[in-house]
MDAnalysis code that builds the backbone (N, CA, C; Angstrom):
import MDAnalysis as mda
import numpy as np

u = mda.Universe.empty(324, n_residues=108, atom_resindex=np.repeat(np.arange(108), 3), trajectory=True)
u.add_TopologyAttr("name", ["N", "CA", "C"] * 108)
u.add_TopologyAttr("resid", np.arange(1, 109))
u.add_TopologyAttr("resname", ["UNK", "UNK", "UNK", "UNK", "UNK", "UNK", "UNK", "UNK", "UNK", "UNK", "UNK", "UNK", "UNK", "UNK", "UNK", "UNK", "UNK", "UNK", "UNK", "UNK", "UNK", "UNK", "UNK", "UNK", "UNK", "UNK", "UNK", "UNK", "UNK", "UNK", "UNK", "UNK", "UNK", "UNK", "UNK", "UNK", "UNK", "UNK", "UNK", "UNK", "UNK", "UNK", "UNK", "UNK", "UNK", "UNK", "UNK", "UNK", "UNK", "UNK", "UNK", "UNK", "UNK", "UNK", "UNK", "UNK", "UNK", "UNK", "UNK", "UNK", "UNK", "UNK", "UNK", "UNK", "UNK", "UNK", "UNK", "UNK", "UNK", "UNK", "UNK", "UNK", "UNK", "UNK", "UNK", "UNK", "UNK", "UNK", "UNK", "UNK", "UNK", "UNK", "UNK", "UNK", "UNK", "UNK", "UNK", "UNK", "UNK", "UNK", "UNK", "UNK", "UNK", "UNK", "UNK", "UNK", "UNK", "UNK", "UNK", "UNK", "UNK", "UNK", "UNK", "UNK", "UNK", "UNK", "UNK", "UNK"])
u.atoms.positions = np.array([
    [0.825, -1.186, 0.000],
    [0.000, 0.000, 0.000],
    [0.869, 1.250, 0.000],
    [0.646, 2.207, -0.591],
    [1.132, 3.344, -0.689],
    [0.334, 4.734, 0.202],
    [1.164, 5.598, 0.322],
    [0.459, 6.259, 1.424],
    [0.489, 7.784, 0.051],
    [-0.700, 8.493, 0.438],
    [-0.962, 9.343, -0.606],
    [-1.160, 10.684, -0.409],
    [-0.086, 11.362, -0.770],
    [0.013, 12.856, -0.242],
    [-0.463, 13.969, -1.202],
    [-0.515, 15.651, -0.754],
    [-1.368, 16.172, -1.259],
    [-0.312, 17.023, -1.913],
    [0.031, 17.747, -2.670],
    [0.951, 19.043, -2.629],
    [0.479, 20.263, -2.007],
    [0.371, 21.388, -1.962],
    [-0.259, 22.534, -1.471],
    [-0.886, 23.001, -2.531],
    [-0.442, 22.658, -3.386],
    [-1.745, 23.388, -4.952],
    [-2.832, 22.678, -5.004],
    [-2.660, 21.442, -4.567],
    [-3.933, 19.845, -4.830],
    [-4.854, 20.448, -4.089],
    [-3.988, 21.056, -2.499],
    [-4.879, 21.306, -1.193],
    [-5.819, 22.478, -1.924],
    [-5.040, 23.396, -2.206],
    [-5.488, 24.819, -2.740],
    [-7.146, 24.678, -4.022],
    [-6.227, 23.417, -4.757],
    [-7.285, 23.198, -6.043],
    [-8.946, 22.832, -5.180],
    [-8.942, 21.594, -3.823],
    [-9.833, 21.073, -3.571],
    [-10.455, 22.363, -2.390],
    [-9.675, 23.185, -2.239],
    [-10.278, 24.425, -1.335],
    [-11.318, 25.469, -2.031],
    [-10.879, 25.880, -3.983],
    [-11.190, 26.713, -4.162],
    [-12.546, 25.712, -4.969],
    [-12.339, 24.433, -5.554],
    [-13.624, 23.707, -5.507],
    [-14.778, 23.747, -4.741],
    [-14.503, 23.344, -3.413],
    [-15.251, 23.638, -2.213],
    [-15.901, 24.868, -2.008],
    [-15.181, 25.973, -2.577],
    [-16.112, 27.347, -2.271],
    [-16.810, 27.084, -3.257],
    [-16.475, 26.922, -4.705],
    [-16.979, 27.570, -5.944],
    [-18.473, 26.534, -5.721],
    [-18.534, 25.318, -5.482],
    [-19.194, 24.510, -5.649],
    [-20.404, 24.815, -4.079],
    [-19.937, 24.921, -2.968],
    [-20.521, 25.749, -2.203],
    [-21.697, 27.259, -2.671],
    [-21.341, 27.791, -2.878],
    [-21.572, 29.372, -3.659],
    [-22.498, 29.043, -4.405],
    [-22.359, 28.205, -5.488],
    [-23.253, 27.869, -6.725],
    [-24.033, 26.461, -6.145],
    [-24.079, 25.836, -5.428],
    [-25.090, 24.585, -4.955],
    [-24.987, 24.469, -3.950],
    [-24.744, 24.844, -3.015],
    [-24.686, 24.494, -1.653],
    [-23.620, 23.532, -0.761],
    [-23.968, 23.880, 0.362],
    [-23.059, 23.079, 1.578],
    [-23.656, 21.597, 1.008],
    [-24.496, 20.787, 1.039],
    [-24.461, 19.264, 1.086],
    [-23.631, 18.801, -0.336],
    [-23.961, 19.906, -1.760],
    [-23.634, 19.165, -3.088],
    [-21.799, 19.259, -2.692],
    [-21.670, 20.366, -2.027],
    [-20.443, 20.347, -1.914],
    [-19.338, 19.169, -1.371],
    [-20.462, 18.790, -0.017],
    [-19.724, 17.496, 0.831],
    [-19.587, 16.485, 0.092],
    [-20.660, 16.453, -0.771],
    [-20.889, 14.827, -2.218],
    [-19.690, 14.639, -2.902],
    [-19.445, 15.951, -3.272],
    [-18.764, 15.638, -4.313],
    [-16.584, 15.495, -4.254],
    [-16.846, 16.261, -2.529],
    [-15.191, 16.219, -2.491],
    [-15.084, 14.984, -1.508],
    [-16.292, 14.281, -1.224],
    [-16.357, 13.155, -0.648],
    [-15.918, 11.775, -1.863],
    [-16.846, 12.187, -2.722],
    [-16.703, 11.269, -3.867],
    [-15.394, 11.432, -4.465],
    [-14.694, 12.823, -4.644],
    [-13.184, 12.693, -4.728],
    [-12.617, 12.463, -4.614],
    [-12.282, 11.942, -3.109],
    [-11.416, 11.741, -1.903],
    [-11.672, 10.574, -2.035],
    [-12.471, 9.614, -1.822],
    [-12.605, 8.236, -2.061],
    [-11.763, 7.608, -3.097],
    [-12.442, 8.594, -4.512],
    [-11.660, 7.555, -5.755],
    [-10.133, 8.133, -6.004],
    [-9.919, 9.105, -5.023],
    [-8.441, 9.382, -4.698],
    [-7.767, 8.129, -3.724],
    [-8.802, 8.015, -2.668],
    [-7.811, 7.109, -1.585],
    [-7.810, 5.416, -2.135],
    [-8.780, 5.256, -3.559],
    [-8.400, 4.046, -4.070],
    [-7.075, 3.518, -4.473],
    [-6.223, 5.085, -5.113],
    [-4.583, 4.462, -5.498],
    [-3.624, 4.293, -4.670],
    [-4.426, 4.647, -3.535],
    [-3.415, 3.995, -2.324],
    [-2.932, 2.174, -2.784],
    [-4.051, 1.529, -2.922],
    [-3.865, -0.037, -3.374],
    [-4.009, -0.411, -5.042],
    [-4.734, 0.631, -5.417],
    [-4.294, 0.400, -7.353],
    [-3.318, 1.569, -8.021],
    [-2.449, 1.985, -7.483],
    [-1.686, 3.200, -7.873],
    [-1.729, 3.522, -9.726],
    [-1.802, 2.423, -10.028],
    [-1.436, 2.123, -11.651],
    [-3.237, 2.878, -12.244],
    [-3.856, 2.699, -11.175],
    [-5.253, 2.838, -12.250],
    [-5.925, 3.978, -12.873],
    [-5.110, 5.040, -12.591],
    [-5.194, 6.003, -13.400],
    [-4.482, 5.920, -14.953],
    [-5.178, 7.064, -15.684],
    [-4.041, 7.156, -17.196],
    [-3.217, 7.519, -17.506],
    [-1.831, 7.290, -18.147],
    [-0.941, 7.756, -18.269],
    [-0.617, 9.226, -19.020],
    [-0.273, 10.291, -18.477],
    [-0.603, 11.392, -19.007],
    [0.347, 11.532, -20.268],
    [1.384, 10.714, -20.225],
    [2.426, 11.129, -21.503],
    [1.816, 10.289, -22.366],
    [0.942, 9.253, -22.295],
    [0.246, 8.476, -23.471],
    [-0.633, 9.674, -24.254],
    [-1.189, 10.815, -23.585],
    [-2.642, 11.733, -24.145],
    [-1.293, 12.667, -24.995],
    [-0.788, 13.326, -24.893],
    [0.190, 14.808, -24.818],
    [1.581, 14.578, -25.355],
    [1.997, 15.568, -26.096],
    [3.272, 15.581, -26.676],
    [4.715, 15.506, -25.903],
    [4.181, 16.092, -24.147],
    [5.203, 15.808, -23.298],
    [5.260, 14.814, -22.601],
    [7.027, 14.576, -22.356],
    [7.057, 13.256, -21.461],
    [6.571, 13.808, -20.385],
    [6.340, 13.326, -19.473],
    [5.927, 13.407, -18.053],
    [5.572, 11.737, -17.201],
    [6.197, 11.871, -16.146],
    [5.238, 10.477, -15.171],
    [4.281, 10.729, -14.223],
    [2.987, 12.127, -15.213],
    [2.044, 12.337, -14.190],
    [1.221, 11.517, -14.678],
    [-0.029, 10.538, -14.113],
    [-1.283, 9.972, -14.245],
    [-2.423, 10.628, -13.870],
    [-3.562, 10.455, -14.247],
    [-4.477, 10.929, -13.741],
    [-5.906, 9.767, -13.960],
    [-6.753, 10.401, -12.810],
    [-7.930, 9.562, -12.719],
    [-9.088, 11.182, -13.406],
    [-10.051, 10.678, -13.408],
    [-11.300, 11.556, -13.555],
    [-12.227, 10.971, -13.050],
    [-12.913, 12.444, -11.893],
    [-13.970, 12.191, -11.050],
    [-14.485, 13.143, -10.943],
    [-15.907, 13.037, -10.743],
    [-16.756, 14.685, -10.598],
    [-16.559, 15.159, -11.398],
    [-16.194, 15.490, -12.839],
    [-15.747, 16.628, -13.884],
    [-14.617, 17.232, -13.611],
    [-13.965, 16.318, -12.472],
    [-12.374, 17.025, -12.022],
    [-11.380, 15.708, -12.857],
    [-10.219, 16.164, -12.790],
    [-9.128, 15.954, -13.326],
    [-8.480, 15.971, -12.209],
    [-7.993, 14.582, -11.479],
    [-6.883, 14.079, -10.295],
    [-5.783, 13.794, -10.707],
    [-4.656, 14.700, -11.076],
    [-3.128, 14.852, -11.744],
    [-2.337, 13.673, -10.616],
    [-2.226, 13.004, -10.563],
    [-0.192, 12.553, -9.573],
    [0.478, 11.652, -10.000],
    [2.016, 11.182, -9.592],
    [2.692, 11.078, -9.814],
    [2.863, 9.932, -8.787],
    [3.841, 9.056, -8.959],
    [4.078, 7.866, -8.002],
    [5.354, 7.994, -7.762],
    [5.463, 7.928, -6.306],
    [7.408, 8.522, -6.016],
    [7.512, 7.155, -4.767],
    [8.349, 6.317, -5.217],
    [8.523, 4.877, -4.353],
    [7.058, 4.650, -4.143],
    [6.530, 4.360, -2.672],
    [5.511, 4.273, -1.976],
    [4.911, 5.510, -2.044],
    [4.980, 6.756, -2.369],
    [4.263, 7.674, -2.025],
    [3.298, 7.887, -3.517],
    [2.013, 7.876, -3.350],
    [1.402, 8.855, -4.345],
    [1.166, 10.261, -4.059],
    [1.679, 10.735, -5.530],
    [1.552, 12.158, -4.978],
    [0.651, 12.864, -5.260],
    [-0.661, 13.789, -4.935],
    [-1.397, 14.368, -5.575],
    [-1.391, 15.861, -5.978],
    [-0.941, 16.362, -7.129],
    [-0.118, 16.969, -7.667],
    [-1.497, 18.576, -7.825],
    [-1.931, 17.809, -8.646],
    [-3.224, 18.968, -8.916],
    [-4.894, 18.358, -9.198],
    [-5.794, 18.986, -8.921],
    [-7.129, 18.525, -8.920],
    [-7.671, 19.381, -9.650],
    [-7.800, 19.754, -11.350],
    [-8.226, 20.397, -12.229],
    [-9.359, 19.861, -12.693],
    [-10.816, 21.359, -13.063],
    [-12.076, 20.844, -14.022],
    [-11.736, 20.276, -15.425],
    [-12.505, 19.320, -15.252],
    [-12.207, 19.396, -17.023],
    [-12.267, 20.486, -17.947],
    [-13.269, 21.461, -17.627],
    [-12.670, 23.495, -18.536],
    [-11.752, 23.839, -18.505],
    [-10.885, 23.520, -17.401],
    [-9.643, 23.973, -17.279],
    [-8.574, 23.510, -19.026],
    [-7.431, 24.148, -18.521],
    [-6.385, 24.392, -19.452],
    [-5.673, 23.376, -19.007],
    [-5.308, 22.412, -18.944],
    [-4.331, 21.280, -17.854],
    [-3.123, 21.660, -18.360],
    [-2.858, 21.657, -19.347],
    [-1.582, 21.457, -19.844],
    [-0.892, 22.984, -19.205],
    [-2.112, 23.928, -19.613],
    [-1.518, 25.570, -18.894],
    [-0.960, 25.671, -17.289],
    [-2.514, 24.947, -16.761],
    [-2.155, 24.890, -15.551],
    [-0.648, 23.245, -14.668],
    [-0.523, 22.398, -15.293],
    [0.353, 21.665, -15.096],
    [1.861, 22.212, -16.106],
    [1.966, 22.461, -17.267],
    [2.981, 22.808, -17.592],
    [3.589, 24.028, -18.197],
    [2.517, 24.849, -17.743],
    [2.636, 26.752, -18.392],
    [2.712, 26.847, -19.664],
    [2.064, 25.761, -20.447],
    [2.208, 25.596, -22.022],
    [0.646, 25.359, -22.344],
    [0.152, 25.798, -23.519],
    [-1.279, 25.502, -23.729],
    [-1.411, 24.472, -24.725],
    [-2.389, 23.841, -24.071],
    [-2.835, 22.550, -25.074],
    [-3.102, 22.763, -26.260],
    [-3.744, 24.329, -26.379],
    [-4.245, 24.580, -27.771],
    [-3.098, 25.301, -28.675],
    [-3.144, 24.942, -29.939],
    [-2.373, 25.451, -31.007],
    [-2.319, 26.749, -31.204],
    [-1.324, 27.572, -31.063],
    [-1.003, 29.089, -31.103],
    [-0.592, 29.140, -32.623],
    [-1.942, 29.777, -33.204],
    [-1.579, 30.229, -34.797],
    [-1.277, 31.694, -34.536],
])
């Protein structure tokens, strides 16, 4: 089993979720859904592998994986025993902007 840590941006990402999702639906949709996060997060504690490989989607190497839950995007990385949870992005989001300061989309 691997033990599964947060970075401070992951923390930050699932904080500013929590308001936004708060604000616009309320305190209970809110608990649902970073409940339901957190769960299919604390699954790679024992399937670490079961997310997708992010350098399989994208032109860069990278050894980040990710799962998708809630319309979020669960970014991490596997370091020995540790999973790391790197970033927790919407699928609207820019991933590539927000994970590698480069945009996914083609700059004509």
């Amino acid at each position: 089993m691997a033990n599964i840590e947060y970075s401070p941006k992951a923390q930050e990402d699932l904080q500013s979720l929590r308001e936004y999702v708060i604000e616009n639906w309320g305190e209970s949709a809110a608990e649902r859904i970073l409940r339901k996060i957190t769960s299919d997060i604390r699954r790679l504690d024992k399937y670490p592998l079961l997310g997708v490989s992010l350098a399989k989607q994208i032109d860069n190497p990278t050894d980040y994986r990710y799962i998708f839950t809630e319309k979020n995007y669960v970014f991490y990385h596997i370091e020995l025993d540790i999973i790391r949870i790197v970033r927790i992005l919407n699928e609207q989001q820019d991933y590539m902007m927000q994970l590698f300061g480069s945009s996914s989309k083609s700059e004509v």
